[in-house]
C-alpha positions in Angstrom: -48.5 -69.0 -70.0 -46.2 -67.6 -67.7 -44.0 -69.8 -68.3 -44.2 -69.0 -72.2 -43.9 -65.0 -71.4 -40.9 -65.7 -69.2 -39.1 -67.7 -72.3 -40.2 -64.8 -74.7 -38.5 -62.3 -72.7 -35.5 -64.0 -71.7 -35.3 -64.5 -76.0 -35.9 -60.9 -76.9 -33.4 -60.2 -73.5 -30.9 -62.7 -75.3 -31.6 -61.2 -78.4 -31.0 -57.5 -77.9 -27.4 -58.5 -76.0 -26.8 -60.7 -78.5 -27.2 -57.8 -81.4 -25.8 -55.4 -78.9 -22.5 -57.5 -78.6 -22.3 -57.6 -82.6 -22.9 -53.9 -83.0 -19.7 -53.3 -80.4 -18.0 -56.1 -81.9 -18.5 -54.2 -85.5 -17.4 -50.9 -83.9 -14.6 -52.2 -82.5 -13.2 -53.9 -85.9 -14.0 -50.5 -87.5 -11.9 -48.5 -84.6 -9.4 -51.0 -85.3 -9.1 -51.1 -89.1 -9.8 -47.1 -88.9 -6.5 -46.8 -87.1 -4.7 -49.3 -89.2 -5.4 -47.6 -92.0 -4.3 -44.3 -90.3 -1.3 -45.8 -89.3 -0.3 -46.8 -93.3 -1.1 -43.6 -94.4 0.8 -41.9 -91.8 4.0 -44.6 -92.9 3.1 -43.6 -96.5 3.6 -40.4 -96.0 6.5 -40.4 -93.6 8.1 -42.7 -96.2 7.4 -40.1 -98.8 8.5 -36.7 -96.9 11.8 -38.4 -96.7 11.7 -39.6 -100.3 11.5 -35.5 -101.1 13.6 -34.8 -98.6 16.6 -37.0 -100.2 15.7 -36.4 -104.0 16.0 -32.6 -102.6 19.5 -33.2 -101.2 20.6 -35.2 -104.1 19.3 -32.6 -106.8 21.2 -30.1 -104.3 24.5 -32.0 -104.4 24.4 -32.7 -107.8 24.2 -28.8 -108.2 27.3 -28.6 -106.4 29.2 -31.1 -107.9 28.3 -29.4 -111.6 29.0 -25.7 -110.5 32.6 -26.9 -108.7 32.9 -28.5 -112.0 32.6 -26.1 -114.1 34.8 -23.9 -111.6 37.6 -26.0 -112.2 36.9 -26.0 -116.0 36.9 -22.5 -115.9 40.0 -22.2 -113.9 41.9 -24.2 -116.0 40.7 -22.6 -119.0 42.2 -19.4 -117.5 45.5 -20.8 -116.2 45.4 -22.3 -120.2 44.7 -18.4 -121.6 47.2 -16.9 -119.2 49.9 -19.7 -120.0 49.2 -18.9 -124.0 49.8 -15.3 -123.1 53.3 -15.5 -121.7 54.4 -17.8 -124.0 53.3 -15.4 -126.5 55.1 -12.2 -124.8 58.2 -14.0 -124.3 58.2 -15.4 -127.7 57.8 -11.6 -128.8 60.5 -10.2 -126.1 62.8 -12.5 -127.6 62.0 -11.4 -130.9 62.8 -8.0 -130.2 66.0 -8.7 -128.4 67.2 -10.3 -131.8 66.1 -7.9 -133.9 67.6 -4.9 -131.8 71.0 -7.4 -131.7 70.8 -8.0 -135.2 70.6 -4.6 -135.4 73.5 -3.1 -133.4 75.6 -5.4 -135.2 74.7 -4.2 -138.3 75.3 -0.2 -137.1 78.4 -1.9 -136.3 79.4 -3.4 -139.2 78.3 -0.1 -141.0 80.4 1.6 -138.7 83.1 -0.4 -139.9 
């Protein structure tokens, strides 16, 4: 009988070591795939800050690009307008320098 109360011991000794390795076992996969999991998230979101962070500096050069753009378009509109202009006023100053020639010849020839 002692014998028998000696094995059921040992058994149930056994038994609660043996359930007591499993539950540390289980907590130590959980740890593990706890800070796995932790770990792709914090990738994830690492990879996305710096997915903003260069759609942010591409929208921002891309403003850039289109307001020197349209700078130069402007500035070559202008230099286009200003161009016009003086061919206009010397087109006109020669104009008047023919008529008022045209016209001293004729006081001349009046003259005459």
């Amino acid at each position: 009988m002692l014998a028998e109360a000696e094995a059921l011991v040992l058994a149930e000794a056994e038994a609660l070591v043996d359930a007591e390795a499993e539950a540390l076992v289980d907590a130590e996969a959980e740890a593990l795939v706890d800070a796995e999991a932790d770990a792709l998230v914090d990738a994830e979101a690492d990879a996305l800050v710096d997915a903003d962070s260069d759609a942010l500096v591409l929208a921002e050069a891309d403003a850039l690009v289109d307001a020197e753009a349209e700078a130069l378009v402007d500035a070559e509109a202008d230099a286009l307008v200003l161009a016009e202009a003086e061919a206009l006023v010397d087109a006109e100053a020669d104009a008047l320098v023919l008529a008022e020639a045209e016209a001293l010849v004729l006081a001349e020839a009046e003259a005459l």
